[in-house]
N, CA, C and O atoms as CSV, one atom per row, in Angstrom:
chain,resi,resn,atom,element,x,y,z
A,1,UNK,N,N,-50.709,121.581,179.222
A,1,UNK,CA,C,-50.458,121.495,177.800
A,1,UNK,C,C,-51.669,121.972,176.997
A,1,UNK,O,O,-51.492,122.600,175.953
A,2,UNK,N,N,-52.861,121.700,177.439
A,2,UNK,CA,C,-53.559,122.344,176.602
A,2,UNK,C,C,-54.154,123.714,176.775
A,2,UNK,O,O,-54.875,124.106,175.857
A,3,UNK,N,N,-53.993,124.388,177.657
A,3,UNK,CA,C,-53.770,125.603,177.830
A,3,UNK,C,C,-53.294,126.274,176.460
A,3,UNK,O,O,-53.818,126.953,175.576
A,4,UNK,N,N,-52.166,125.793,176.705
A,4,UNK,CA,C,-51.193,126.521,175.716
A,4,UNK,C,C,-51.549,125.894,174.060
A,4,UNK,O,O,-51.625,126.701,173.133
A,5,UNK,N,N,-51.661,125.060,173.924
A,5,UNK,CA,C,-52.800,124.798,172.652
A,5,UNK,C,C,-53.757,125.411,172.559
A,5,UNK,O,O,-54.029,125.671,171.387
A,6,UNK,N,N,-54.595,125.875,173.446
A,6,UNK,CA,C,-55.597,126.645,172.709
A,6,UNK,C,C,-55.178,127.966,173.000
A,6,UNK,O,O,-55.902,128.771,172.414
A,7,UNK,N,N,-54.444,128.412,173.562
A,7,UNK,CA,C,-53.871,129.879,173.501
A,7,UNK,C,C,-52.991,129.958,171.846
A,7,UNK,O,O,-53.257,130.850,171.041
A,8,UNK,N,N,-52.172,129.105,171.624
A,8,UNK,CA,C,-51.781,128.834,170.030
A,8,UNK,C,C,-52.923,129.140,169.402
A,8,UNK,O,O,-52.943,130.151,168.700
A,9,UNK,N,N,-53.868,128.481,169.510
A,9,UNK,CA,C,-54.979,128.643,168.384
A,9,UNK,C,C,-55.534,129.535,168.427
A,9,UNK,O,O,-55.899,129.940,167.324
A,10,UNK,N,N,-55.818,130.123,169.272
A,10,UNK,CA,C,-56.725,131.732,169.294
A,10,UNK,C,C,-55.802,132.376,168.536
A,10,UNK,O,O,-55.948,132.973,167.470
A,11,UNK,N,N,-54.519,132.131,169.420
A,11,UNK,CA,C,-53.343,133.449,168.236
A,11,UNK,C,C,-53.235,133.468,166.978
A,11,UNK,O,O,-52.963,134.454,166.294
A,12,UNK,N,N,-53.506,132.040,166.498
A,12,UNK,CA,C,-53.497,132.205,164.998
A,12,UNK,C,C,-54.754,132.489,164.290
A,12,UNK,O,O,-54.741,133.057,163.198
A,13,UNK,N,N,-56.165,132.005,165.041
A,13,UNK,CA,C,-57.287,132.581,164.469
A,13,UNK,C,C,-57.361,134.106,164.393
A,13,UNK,O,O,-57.936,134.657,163.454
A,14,UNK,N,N,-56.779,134.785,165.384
A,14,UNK,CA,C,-56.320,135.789,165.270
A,14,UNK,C,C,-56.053,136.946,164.194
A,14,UNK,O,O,-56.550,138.007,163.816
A,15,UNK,N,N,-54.714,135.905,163.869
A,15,UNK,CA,C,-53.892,136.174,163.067
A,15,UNK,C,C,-54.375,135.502,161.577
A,15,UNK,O,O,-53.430,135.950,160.928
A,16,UNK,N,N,-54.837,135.065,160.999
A,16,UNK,CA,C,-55.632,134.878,160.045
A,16,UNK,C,C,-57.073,135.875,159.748
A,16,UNK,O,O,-57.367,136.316,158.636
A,17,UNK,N,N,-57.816,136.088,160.930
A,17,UNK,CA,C,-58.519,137.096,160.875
A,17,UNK,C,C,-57.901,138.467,160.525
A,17,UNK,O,O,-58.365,139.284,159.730
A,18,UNK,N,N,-56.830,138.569,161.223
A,18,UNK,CA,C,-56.257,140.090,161.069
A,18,UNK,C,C,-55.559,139.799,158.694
A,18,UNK,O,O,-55.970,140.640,157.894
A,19,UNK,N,N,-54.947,139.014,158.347
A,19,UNK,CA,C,-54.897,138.857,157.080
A,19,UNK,C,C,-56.212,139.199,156.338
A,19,UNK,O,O,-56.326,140.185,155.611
A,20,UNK,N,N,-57.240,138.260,156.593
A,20,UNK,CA,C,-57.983,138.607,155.991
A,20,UNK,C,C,-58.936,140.044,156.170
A,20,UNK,O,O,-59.886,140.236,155.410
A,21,UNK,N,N,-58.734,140.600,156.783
A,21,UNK,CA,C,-59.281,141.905,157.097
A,21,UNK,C,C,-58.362,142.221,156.473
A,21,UNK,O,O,-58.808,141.786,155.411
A,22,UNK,N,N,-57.170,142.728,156.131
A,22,UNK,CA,C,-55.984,143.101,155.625
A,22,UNK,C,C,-56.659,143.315,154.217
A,22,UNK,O,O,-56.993,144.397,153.735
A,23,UNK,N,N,-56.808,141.919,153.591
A,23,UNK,CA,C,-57.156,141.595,151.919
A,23,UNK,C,C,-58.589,142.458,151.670
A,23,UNK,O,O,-58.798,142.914,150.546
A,24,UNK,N,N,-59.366,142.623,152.534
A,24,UNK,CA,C,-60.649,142.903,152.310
A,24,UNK,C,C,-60.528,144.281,152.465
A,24,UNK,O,O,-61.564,144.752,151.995
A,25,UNK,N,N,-59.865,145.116,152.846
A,25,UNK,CA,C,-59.772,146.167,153.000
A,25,UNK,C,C,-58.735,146.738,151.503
A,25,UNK,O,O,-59.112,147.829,151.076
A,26,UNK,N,N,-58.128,146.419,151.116
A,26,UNK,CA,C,-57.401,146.609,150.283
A,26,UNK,C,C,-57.284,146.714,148.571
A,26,UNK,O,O,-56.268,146.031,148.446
A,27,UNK,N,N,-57.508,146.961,147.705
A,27,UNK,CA,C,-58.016,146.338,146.367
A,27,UNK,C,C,-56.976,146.516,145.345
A,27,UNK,O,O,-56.311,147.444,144.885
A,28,UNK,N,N,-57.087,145.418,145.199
A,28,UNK,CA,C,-55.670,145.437,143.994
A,28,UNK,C,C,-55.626,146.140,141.848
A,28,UNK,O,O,-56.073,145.612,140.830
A,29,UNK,N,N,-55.117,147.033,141.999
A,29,UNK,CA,C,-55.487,147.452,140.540
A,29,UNK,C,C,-53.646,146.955,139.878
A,29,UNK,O,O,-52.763,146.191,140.267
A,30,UNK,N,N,-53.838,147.957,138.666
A,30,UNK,CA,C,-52.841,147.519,137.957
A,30,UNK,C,C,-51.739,148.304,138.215
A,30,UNK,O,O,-50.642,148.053,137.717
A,31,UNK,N,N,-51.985,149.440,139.116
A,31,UNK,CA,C,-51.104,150.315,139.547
A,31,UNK,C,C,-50.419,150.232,141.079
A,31,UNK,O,O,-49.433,150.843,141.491
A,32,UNK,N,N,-51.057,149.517,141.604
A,32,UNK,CA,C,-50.656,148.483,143.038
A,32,UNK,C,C,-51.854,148.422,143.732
A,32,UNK,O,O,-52.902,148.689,143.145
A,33,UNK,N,N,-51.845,148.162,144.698
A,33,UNK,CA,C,-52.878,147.912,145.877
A,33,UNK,C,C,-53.633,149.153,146.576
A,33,UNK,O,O,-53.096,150.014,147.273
A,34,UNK,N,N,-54.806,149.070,146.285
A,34,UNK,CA,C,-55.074,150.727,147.479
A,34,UNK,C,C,-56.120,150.504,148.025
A,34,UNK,O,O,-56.938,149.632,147.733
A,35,UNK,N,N,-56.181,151.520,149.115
A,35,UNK,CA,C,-56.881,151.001,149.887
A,35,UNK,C,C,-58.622,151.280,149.834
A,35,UNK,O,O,-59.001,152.446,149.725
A,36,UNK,N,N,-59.801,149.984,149.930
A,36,UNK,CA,C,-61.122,150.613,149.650
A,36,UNK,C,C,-61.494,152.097,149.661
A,36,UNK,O,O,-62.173,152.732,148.855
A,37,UNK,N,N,-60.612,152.652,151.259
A,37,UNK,CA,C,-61.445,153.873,151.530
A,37,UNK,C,C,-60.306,154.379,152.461
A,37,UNK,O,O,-59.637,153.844,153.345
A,38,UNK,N,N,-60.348,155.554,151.943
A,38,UNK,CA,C,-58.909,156.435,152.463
A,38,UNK,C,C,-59.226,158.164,152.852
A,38,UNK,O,O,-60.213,158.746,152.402
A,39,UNK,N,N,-58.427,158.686,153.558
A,39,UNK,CA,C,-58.870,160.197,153.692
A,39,UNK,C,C,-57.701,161.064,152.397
A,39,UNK,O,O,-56.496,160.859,152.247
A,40,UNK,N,N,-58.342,161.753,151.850
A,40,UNK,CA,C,-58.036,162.484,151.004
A,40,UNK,C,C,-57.431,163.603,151.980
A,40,UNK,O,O,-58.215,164.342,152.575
A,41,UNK,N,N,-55.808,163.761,152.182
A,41,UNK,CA,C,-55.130,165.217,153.179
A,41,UNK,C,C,-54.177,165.067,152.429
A,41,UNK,O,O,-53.684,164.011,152.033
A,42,UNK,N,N,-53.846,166.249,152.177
A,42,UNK,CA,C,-52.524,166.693,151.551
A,42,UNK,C,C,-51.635,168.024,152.367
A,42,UNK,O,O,-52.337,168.925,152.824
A,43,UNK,N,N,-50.469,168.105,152.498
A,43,UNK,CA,C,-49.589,169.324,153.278
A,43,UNK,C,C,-50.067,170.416,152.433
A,43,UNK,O,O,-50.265,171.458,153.058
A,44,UNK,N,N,-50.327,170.461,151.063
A,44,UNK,CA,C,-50.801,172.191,150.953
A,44,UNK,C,C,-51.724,172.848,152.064
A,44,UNK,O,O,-51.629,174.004,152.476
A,45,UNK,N,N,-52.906,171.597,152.588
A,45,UNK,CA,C,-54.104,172.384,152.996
A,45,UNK,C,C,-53.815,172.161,154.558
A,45,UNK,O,O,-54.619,171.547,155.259
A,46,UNK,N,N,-52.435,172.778,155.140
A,46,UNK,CA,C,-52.072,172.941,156.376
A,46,UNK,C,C,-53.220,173.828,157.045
A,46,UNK,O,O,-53.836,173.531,158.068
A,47,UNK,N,N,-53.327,174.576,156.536
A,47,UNK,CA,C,-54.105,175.731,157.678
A,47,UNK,C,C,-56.181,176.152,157.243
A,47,UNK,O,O,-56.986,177.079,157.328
A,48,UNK,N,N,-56.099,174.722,156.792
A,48,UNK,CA,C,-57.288,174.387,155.881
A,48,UNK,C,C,-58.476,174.113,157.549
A,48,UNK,O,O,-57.999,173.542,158.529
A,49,UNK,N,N,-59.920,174.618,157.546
A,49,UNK,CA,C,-60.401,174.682,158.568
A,49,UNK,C,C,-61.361,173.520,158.524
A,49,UNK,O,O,-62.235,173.327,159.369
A,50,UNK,N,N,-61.029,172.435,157.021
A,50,UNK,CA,C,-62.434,172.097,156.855
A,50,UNK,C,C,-61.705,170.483,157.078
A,50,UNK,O,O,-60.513,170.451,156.774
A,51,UNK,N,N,-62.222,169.356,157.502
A,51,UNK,CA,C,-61.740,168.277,157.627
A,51,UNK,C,C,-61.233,167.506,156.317
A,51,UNK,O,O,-61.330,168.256,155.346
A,52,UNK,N,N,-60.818,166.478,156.044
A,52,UNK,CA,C,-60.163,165.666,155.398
A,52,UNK,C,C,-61.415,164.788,154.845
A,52,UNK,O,O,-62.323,164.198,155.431
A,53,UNK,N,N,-60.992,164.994,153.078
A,53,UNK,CA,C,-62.862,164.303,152.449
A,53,UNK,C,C,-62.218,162.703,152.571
A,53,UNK,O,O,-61.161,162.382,152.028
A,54,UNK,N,N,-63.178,161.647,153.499
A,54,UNK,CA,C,-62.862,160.331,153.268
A,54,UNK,C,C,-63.618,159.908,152.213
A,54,UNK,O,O,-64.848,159.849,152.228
A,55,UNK,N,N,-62.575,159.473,150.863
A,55,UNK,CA,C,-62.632,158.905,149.589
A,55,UNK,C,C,-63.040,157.490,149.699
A,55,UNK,O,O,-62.348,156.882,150.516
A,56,UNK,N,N,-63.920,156.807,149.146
A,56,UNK,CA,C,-64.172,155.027,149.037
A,56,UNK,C,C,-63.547,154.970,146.860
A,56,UNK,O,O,-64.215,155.185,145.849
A,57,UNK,N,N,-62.510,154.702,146.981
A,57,UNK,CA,C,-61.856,154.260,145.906
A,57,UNK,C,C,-62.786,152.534,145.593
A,57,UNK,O,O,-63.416,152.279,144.567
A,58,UNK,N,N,-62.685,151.996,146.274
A,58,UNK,CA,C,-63.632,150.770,145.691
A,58,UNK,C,C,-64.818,151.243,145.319
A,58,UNK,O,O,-64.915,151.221,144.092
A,59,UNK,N,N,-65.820,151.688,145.887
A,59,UNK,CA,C,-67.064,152.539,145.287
A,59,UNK,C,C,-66.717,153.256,144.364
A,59,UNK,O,O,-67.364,152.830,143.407
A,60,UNK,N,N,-66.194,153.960,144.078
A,60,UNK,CA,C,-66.098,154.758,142.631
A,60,UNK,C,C,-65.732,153.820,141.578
A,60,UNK,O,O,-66.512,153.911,140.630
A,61,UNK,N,N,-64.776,152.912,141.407
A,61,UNK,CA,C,-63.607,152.176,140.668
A,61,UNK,C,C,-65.103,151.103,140.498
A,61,UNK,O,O,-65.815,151.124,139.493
A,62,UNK,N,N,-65.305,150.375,141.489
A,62,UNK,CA,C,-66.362,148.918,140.886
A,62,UNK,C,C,-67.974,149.433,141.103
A,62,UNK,O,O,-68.658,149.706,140.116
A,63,UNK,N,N,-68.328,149.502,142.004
A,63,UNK,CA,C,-69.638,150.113,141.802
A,63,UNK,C,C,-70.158,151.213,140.917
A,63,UNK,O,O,-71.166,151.079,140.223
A,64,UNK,N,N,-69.475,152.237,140.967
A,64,UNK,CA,C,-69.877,153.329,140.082
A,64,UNK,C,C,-69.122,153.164,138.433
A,64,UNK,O,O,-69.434,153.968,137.555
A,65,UNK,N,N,-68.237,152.171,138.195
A,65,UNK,CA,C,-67.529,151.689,137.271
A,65,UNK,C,C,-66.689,152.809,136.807
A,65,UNK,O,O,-66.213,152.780,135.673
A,66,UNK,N,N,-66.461,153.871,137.673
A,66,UNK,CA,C,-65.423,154.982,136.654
A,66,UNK,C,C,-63.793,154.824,136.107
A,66,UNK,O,O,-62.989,154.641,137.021
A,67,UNK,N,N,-63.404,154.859,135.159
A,67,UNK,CA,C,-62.086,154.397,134.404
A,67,UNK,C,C,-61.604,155.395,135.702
A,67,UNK,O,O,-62.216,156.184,136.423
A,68,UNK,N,N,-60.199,154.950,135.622
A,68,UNK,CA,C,-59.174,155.338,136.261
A,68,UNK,C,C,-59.215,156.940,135.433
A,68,UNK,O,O,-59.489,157.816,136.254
A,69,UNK,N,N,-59.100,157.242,134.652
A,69,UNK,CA,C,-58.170,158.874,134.111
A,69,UNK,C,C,-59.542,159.262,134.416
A,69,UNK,O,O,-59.627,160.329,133.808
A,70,UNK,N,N,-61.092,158.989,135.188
A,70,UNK,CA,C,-61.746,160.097,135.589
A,70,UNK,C,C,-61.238,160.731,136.440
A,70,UNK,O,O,-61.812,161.807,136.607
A,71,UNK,N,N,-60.273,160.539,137.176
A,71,UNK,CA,C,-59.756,161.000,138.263
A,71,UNK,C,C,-57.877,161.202,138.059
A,71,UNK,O,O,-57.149,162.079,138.523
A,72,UNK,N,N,-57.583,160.179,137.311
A,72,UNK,CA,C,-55.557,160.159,137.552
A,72,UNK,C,C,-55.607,160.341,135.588
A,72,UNK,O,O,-56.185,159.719,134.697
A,73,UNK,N,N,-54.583,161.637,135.629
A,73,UNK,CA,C,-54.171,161.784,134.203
A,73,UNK,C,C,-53.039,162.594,134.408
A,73,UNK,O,O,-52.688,163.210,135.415
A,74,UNK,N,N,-52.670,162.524,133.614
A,74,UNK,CA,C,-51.140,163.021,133.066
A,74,UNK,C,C,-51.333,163.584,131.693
A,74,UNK,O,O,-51.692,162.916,130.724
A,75,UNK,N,N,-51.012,165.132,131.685
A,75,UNK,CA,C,-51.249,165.658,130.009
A,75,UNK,C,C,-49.914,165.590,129.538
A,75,UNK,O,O,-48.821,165.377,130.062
A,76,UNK,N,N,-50.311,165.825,128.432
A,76,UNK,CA,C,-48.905,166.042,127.304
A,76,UNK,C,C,-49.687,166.285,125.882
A,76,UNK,O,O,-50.449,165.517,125.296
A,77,UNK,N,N,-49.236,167.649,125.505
A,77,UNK,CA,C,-50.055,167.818,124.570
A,77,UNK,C,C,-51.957,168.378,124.708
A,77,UNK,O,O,-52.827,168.127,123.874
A,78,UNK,N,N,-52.130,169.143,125.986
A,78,UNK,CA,C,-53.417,168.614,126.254
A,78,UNK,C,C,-54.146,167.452,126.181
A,78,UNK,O,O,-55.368,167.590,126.130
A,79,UNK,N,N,-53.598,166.108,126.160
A,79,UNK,CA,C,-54.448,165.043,126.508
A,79,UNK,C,C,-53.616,164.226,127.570
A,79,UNK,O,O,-52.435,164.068,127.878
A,80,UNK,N,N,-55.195,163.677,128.072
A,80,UNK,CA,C,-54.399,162.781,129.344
A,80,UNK,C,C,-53.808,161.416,128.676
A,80,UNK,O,O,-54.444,160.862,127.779
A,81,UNK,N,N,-52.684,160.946,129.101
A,81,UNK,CA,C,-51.767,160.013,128.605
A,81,UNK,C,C,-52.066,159.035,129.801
A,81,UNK,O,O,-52.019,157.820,129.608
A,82,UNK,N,N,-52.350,159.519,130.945
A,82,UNK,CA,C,-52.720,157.924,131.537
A,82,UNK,C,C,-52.965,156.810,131.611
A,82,UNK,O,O,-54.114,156.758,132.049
A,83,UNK,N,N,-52.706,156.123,131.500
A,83,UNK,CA,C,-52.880,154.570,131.619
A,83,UNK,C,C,-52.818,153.554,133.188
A,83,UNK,O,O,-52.165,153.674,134.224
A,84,UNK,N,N,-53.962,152.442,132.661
A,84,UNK,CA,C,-54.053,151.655,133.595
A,84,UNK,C,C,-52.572,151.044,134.100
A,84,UNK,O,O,-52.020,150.352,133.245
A,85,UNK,N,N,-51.918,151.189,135.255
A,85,UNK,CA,C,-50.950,150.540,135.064
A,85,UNK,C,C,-49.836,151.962,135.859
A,85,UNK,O,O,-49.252,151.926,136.942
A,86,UNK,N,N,-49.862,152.709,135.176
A,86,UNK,CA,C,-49.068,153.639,135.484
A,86,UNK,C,C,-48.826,154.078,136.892
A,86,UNK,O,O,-49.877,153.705,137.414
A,87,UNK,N,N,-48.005,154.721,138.005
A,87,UNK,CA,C,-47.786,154.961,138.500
A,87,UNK,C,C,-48.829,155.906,139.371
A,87,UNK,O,O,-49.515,156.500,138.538
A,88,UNK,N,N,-49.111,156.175,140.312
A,88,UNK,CA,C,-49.809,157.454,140.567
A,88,UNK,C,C,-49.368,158.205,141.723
A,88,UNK,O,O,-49.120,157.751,142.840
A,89,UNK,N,N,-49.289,159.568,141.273
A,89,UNK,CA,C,-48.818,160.363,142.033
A,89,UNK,C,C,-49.475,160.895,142.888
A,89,UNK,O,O,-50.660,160.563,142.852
A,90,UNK,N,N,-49.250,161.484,143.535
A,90,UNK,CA,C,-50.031,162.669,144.277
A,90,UNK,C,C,-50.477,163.879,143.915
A,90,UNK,O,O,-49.533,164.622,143.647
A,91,UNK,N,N,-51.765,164.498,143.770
A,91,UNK,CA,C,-52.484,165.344,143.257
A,91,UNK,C,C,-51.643,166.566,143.201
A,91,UNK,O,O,-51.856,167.442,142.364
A,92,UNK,N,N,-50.653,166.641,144.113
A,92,UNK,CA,C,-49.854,167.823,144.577
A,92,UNK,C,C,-48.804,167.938,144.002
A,92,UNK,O,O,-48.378,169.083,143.854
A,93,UNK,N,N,-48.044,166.834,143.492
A,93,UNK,CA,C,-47.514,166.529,142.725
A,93,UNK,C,C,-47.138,167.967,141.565
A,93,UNK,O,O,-46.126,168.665,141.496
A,94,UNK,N,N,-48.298,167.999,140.842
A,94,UNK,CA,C,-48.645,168.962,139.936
A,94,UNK,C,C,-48.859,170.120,140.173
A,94,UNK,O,O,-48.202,171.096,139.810
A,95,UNK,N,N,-50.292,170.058,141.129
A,95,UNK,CA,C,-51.295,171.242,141.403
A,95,UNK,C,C,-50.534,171.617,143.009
A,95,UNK,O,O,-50.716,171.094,144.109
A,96,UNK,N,N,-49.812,172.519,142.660
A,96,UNK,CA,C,-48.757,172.349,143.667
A,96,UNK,C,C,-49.015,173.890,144.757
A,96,UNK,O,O,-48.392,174.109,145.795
A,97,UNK,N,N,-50.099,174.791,144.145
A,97,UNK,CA,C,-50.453,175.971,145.273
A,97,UNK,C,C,-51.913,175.392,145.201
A,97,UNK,O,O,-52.688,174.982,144.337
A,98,UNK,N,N,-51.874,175.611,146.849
A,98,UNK,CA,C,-53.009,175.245,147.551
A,98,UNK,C,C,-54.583,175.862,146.502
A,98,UNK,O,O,-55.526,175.307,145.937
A,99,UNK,N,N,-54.097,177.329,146.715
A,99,UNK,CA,C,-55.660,178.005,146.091
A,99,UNK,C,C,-55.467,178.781,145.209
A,99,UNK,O,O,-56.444,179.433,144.840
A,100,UNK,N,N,-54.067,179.027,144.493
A,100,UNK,CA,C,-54.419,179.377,143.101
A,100,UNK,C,C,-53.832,178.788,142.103
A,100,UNK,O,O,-52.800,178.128,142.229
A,101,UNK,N,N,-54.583,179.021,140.761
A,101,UNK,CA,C,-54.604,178.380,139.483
A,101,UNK,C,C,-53.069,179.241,139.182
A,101,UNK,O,O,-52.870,180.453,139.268
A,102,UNK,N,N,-51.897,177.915,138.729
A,102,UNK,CA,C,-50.934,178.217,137.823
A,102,UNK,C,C,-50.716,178.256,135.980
A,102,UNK,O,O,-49.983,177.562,135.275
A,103,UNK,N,N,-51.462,179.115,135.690
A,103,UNK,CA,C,-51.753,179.359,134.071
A,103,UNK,C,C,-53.058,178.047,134.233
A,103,UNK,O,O,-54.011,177.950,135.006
A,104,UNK,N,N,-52.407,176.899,132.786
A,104,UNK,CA,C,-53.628,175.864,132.884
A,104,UNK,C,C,-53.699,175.072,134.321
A,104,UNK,O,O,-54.698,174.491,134.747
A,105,UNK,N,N,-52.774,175.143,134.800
A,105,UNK,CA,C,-52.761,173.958,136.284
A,105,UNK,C,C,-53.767,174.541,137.111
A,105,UNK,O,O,-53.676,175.765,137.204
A,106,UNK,N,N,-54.736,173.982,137.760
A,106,UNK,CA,C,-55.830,174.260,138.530
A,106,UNK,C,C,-55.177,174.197,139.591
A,106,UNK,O,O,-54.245,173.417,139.785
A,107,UNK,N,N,-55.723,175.241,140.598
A,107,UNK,CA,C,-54.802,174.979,142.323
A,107,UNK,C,C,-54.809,173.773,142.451
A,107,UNK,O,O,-54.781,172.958,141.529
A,108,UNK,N,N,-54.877,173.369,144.487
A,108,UNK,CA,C,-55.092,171.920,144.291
A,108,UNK,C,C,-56.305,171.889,144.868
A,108,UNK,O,O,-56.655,170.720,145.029
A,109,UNK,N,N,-57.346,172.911,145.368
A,109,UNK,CA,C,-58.738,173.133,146.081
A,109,UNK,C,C,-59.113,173.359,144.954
A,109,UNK,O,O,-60.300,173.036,145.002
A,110,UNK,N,N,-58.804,173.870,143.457
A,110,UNK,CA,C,-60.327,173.708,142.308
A,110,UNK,C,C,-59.327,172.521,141.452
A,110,UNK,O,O,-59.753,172.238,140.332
A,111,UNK,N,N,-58.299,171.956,141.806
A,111,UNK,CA,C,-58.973,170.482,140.883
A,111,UNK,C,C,-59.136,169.530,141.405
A,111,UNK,O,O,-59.343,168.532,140.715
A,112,UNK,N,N,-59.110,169.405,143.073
A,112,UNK,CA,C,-60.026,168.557,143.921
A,112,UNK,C,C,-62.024,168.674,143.252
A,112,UNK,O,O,-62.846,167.854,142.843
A,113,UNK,N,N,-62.005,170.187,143.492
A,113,UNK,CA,C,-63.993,170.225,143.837
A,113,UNK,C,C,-63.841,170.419,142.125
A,113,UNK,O,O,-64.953,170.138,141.678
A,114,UNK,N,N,-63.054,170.730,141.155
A,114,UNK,CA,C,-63.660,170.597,139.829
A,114,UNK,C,C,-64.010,168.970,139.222
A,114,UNK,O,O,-64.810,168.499,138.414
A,115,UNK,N,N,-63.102,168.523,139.965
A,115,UNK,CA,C,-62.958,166.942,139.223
A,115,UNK,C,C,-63.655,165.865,140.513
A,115,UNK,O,O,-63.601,164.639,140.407
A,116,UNK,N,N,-64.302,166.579,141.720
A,116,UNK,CA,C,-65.132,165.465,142.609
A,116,UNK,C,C,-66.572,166.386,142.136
A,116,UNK,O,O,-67.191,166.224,141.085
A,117,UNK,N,N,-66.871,167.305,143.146
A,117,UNK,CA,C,-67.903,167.782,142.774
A,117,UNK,C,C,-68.798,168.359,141.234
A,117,UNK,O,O,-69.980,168.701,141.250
A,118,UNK,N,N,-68.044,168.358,140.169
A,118,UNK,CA,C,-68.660,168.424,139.259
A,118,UNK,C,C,-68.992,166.909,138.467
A,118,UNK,O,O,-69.716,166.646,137.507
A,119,UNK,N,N,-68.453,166.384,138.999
A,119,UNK,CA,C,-68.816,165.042,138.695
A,119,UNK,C,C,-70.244,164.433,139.351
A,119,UNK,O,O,-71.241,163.952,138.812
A,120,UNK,N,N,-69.810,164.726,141.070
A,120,UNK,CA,C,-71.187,164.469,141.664
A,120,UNK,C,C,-72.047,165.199,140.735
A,120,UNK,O,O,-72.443,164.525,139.784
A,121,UNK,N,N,-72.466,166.528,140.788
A,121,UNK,CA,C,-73.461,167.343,140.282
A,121,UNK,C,C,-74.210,167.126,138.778
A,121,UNK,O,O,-75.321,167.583,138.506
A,122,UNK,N,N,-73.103,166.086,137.577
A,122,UNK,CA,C,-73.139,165.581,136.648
A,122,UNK,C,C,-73.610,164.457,136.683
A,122,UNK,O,O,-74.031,164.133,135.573
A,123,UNK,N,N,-73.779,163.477,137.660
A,123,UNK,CA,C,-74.056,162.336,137.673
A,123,UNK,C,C,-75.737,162.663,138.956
A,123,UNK,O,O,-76.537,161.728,138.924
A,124,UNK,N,N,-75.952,163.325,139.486
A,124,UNK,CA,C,-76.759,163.893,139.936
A,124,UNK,C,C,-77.230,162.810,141.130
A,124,UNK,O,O,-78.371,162.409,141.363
A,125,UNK,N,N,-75.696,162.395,141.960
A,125,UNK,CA,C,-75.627,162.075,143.233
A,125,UNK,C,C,-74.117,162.377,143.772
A,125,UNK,O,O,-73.147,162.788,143.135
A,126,UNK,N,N,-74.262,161.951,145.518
A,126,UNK,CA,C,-73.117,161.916,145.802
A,126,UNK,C,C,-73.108,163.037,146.294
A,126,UNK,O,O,-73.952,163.838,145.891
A,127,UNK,N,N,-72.206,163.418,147.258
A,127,UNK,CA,C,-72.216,164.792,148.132
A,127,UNK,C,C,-71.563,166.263,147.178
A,127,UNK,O,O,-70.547,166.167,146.488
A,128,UNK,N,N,-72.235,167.351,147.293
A,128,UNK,CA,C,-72.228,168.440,146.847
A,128,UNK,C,C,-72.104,169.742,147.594
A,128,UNK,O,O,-71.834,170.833,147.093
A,129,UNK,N,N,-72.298,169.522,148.645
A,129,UNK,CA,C,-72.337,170.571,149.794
A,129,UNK,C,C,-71.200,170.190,150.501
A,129,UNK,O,O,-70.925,168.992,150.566
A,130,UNK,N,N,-70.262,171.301,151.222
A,130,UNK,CA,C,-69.056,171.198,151.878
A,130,UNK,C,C,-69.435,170.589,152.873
A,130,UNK,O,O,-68.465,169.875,153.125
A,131,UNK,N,N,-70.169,170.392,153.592
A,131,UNK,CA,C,-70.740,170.065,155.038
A,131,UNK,C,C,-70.727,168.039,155.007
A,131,UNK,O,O,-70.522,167.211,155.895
A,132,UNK,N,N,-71.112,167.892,153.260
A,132,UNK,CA,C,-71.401,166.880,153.121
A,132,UNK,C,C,-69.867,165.710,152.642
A,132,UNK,O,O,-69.742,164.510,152.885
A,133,UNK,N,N,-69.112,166.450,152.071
A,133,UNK,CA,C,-67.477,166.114,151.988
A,133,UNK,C,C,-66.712,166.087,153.148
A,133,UNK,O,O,-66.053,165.116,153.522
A,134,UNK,N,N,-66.830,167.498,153.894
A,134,UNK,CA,C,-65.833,167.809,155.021
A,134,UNK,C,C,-67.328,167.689,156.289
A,134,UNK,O,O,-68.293,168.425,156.494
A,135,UNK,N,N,-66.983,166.722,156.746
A,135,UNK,CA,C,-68.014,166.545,158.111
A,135,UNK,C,C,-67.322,166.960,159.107
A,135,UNK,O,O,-66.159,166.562,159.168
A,136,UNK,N,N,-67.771,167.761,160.037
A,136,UNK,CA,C,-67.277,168.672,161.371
A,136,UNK,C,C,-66.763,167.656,162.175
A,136,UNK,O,O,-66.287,167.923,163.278
């Protein structure tokens, strides 16, 4: 019998550990839950040679304090209408050819590096070199 009692209990320490790793990994905004740190891949960049940039959404969002529409907007009218709260799509969504600009719509490779890397380069940290985004 107690075998199996403490085999119960491991399973659920377990299983409480695995929750809370769950919560800690995860961060809740007003637009749902996402995750601290995620790889940025999208199907345009199928035949793309350079790896997948892993994004830390908690670092940007609380540490670096950047509003949400530095990154998620929706125009109308030339201005971004975004709001906390709103839905978010996928970058591709929009910017829907890989590498070229549709009139104002930026491909989706210059409004990735216009809206990450000119930001790094503006704030005068943070990776700037491809080597340093896309690691081999």
């Amino acid at each position: 019998m107690k075998k199996c009692s403490i085999a119960v209990l491991v399973a659920l320490a377990f299983a409480v550990a695995a929750l809370m790793g769950t919560a800690a990994i995860a961060q809740d905004t007003k637009s749902g839950k996402v995750a601290d740190s995620f790889k940025i891949k999208d199907p345009l960049f199928k035949d793309s040679k350079k790896s997948a940039v892993e994004f830390t959404h908690l670092k940007h969002s609380v540490d670096h304090k950047l509003a949400c529409t530095e990154c998620h907007h929706v125009f109308k009218d030339g201005k971004n209408v975004f709001k906390d709260g709103d839905k978010v799509q996928k970058c591709s969504a929009c910017h829907t050819s890989p590498k070229k600009n549709q009139g104002k719509v930026l491909s989706l490779y210059n409004a990735f590096h216009k809206n990450c890397r000119d930001c790094h380069k503006a704030a005068k940290k943070g990776p700037q070199k491809c080597n340093e985004c896309h690691p081999k």
